[in-house]
Structures are given as C-alpha cells and as structure tokens.
C-alpha positions in Angstrom: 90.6 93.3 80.2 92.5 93.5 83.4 93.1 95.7 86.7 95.2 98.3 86.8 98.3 98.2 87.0 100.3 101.5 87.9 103.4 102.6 89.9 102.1 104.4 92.8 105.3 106.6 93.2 105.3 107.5 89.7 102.8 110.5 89.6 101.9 112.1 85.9 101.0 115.8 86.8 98.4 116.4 83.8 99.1 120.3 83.7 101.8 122.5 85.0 98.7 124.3 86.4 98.1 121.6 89.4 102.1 121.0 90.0 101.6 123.5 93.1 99.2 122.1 94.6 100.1 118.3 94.0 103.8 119.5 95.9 101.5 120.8 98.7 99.0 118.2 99.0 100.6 116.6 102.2 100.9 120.0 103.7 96.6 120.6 103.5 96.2 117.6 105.3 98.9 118.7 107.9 98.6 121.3 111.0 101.4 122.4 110.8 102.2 126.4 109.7 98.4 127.3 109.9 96.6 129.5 111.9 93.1 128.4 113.3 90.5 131.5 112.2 87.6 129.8 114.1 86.8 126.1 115.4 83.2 124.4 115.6 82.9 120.6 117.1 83.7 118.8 113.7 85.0 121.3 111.3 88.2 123.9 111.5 88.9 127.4 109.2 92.3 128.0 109.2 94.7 129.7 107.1 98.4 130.7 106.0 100.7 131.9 103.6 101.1 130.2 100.0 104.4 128.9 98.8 104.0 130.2 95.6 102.1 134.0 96.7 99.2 135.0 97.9 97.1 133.2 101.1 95.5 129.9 101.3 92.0 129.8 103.0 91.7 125.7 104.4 88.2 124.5 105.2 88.5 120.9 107.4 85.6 119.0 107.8 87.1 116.4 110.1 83.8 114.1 110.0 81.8 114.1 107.7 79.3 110.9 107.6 78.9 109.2 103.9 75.9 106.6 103.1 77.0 104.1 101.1 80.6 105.2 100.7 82.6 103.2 98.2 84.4 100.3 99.0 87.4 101.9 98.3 87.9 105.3 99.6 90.1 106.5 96.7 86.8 106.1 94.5 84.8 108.6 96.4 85.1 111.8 94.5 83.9 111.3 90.5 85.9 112.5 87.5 84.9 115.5 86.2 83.9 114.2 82.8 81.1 112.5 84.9 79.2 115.3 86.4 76.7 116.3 83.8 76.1 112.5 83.0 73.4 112.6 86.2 70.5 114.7 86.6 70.4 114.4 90.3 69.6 117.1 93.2 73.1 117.3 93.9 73.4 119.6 90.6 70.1 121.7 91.4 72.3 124.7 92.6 74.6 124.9 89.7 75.2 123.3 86.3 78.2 121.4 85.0 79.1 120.6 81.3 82.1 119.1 80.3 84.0 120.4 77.2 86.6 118.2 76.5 88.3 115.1 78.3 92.0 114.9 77.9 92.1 111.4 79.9 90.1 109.8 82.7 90.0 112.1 85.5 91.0 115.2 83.9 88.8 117.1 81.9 88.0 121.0 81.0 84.6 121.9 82.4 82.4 124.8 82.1 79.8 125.6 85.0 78.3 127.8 86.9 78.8 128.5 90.6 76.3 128.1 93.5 75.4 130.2 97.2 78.4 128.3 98.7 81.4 130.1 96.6 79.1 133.1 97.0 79.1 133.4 100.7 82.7 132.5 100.2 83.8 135.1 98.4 81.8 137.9 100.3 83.8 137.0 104.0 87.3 136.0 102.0 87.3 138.3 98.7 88.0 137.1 95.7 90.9 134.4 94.1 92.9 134.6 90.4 91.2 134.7 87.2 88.4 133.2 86.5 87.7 131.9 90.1 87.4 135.6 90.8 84.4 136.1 88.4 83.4 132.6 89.9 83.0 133.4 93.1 81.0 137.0 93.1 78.3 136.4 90.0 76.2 133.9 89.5 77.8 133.2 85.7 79.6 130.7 83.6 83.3 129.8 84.0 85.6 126.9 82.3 88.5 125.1 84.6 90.5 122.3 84.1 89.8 119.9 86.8 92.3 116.7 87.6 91.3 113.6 89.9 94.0 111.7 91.7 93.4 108.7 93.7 95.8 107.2 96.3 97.2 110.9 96.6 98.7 111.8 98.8 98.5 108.5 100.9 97.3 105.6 99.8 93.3 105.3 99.9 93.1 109.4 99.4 90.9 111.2 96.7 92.1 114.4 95.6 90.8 116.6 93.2 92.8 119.8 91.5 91.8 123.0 90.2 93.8 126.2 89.1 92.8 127.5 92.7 91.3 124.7 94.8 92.5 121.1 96.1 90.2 119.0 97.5 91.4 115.9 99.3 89.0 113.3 100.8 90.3 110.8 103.6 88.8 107.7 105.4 89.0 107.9 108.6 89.6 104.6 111.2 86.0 103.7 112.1 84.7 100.5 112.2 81.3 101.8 109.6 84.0 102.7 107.4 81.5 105.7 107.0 83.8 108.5 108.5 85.8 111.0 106.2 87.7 113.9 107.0 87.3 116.0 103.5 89.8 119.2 103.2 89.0 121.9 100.9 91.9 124.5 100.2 91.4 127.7 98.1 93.7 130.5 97.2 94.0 134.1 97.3 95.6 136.8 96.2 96.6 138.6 99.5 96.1 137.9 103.2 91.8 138.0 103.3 91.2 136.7 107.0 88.1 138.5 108.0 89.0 140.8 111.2 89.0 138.6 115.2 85.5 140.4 115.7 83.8 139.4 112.3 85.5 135.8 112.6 83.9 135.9 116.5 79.8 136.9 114.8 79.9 135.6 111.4 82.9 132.3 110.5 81.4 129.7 113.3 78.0 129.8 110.9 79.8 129.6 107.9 81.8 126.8 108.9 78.0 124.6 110.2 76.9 125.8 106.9 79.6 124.8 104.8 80.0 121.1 106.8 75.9 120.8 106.4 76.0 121.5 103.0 78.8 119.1 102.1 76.9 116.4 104.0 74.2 117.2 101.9 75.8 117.1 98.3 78.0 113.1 99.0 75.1 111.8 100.3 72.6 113.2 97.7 70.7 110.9 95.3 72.6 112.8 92.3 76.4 111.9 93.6 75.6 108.3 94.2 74.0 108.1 90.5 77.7 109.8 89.4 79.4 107.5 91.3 77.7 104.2 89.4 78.5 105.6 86.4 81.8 106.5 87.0 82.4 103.1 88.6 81.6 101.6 84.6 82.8 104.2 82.6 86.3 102.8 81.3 87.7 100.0 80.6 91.1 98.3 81.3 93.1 96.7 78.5 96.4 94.8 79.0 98.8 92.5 76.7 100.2 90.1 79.0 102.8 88.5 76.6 104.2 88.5 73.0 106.8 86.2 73.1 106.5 85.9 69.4 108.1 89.2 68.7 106.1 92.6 68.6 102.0 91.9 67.7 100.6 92.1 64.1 98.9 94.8 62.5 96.8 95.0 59.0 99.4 96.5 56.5 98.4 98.3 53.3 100.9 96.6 50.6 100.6 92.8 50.2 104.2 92.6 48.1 106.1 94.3 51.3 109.1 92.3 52.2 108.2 92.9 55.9 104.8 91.7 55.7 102.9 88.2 56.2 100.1 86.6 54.6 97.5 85.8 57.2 94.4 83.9 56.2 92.1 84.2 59.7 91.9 87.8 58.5 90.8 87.3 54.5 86.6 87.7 55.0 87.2 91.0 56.4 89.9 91.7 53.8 92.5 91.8 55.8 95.5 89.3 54.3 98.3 91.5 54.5 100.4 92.0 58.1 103.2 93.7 59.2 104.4 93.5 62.9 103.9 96.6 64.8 107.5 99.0 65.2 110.0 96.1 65.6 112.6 98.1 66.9 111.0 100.5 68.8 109.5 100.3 72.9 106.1 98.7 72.6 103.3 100.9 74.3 99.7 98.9 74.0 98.2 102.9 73.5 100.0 103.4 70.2 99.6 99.7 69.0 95.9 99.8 69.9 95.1 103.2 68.2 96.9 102.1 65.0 95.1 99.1 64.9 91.4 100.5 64.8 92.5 103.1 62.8 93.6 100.4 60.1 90.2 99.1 60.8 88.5 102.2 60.1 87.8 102.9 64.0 88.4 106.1 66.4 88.6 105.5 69.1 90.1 107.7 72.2 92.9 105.4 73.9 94.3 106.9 77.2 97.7 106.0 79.1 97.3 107.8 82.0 93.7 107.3 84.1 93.6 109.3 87.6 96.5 111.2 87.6 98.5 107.7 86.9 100.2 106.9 84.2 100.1 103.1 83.0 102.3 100.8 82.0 103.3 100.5 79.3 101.5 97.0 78.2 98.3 99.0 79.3 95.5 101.6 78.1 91.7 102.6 78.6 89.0 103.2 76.6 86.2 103.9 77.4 83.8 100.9 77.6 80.8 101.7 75.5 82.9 102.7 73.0 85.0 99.9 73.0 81.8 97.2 73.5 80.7 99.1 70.3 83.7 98.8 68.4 83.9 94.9 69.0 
C-alpha cells in the first residue's frame, strides 16, 4: 500500500466524449469571450459560442460556503460510482444507480433528473441526446460521467459529462471554506432568453440555483458520499525487484523456465515462472494474473481520477482486496 503516484501533466482522457471539454476546462474558469446574461452579488450567468457547435450556457457560483470541506480541495466532488452508495437527503430529488465502473472516477450511470435541470431547460431549451430528454421529463437517462482531480490547476475537482463540466475551486480564505464551483452546459443553438425575460425572470434563477447548490455539498447525504469515497480503493505499489521480474504460480512443474518454491507447497503452489521476462513490467497485468492463478477476480485499475499510474502501480478496490487476502 502506498500514495499515489502520478504524473500530473500526463492526463488519460477516459472517452473521446469528454476530450472537448477537458481542452476547454481552463477557458470555464476564465472571463474571457463570454457575455454576462445577468449578475446577482455572488453568482454570474453568462454565455458564448462553443468551439466545437452550438452555445455554452456557464452558471458561476463564485462563493459558495462548504461545512466540513475536505482537506484537500481536489477531493470535494465524489466519483460517480459512489452516489447510490448513500441514502442521504442530498438524493431525495432524484435517484442515481450506477451500471458499470470502467475505473475510479469514471463510471456509466443511470438516473433520473430533478426541478433544477427542469427549470433549466424551460428558460435555455433543450441540449444533445439524451440530456434533451433529461432536462424536460422527469425520466430515466444513462451518462458516462468522469472525475478529474488537480484539473485544470492543481487543487481543482472537475467532473465531465457528454454535455456538462463541472469544476470546483478553493478559493484564498483563511476557513479554507470558500469555493467558487462553475457549471457549464451545452446547447444546440444560441438559447439566451430575450434582455427583458433575463431582466424579470434569470436574477431568481441564478439565487435559486446558488441556494440549491449550498444546499446539496453541505447536505448530510454528500458528506456520507464523501467518507465512503474517501475509503473506497486502495493503492498498491512494487517498489523494487532487483531480482529480475516477480514470480508467478506456473501450471507445468517440468518447465525449463520454471522454479521449485517450497513457501508455496501447503497451498499447492510449488511450481514458478517469472512474470514476462522480456517484456515492460506493469504491476496491473502482474497483479490480475496472479489472482487469477489463485482462482481470484478481481477488478485492477491503472488509471484512478482521470490519471493514469505508473507503471509499478494499480487499485483495487479495498474490500475486495481485504477480502481476497
């Protein structure tokens, strides 16, 4: 077990979906090229054109107050595997299942949406695909969401959806309980409301909107996620093998390549081979092999929050692996 240990330039974009808005993610946190719709004391709607077509709609809440925030702000948003583990009020308007995890922070989740995307949809219209059906009924969609911390500066938490980015910031006050959170959404076509609805209706949206996301991080639900995220995986590292590549159980006892071993022999295990010689070693590959041999599955990860590992690294998750042992 060890911390992790991951090049913080080398970004692993888990689907081509997010590469967009990963490329943009400095720009959403910038002023620059968008056009304020309405302003309230602590939170700005603006807007502008999207690289890539259509319009981006950007809701800034510049500070938003967070009991109990995380030591580390890059730990403040939860992987989306996590969110059905709590039964907590912050889920009482929606529901959230995970269908599949495809590493630790990126997962393909089915849920339903809440009054919030409503509203949204009703003074912006409607985004792509499934966000579309999202927004205007109260139904069930899937997305693949993606969590990447340290992104795009260093202490940032950023989550990534088809249609949405999400990037969470501390900002320099001495509680350390100040965050300016940035939601981004896309659209189709230009869907600013007209200078006389934005005047009546946008100002309440936006008090709404920050009010309701003060709510949800500071709700007993998030900070149960956020414990259980905090001890969900598990670290693994193989700090040296300066011995040559590291054994693994081997099916044929009269193999030329293999070793007798007799610290293995009560679990039947006498036969060893060392683990592709002549190839790169990658702890992920060695590890999986090795608890298949011992009749094990277990899932073995080499990229964890939108970072991929080195290669003496991996994850698990931990009560699998406490089981295993």
């Amino acid at each position: 077990e060890s911390g992790l240990v991951a090049n913080p330039f080398q970004r692993c974009s888990m689907t081509e979906d997010h590469s967009d808005w990963l490329n943009f993610a400095a720009s959403c946190m910038s002023d620059v090229q968008w056009e304020v719709a309405a302003i309230r004391p602590d939170a700005v709607l603006s807007h502008r054109s999207c690289p890539w077509g259509g319009h981006l709609i950007r809701l800034d809440a510049k500070n938003v107050f967070i009991q109990n925030a995380p030591a580390d702000p890059a730990n403040l948003f939860v992987r989306p595997e996590v969110r059905d583990m709590s039964p907590g009020k912050s889920r009482a308007d929606f529901s959230w299942r995970c269908l599949e995890t495809y590493a630790p922070g990126d997962a393909l989740v089915e849920c339903t949406n809440c009054w919030s995307t409503r509203l949204f949809s009703v003074l912006f219209g409607h985004s792509l695909s499934a966000t579309r059906l999202h927004f205007f009924q109260r139904m069930r969609t899937v997305s693949r969401l993606a969590l990447y911390k340290d992104f795009p500066e260093a202490g940032d938490c950023t989550q990534v959806a088809t249609e949405t980015i999400a990037i969470v910031r501390r900002l320099p006050h001495p509680s350390c309980s100040r965050y300016r959170m940035v939601f981004v959404f896309s659209t189709p076509e230009d869907n600013v409301p007209r200078r006389s609805l934005c005047d009546q209706h946008l100002p309440a949206f936006i008090d709404m909107f920050d009010q309701m996301l003060e709510r949800v991080v500071n709700g007993p639900g998030f900070l149960d996620m956020r414990s259980v995220d905090a001890n969900m995986y598990l670290v693994l590292s193989l700090r040296a093998f300066n011995r040559g590549p590291p054994m693994i159980p081997h099916n044929s006892p009269c193999s030329e390549e293999s070793f007798h071993i007799s610290v293995g022999e009560h679990l039947g295990l006498l036969s060893w081979i060392r683990f592709k010689p002549h190839e790169k070693f990658c702890l992920r590959e060695y590890l999986r092999c090795f608890m298949e041999r011992l009749g094990y599955q277990l899932k073995i990860y080499g990229v964890m929050d939108g970072r991929k590992l080195v290669p003496y690294q991996c994850v698990v998750v931990r009560s699998e692996w406490d089981q295993s042992r």
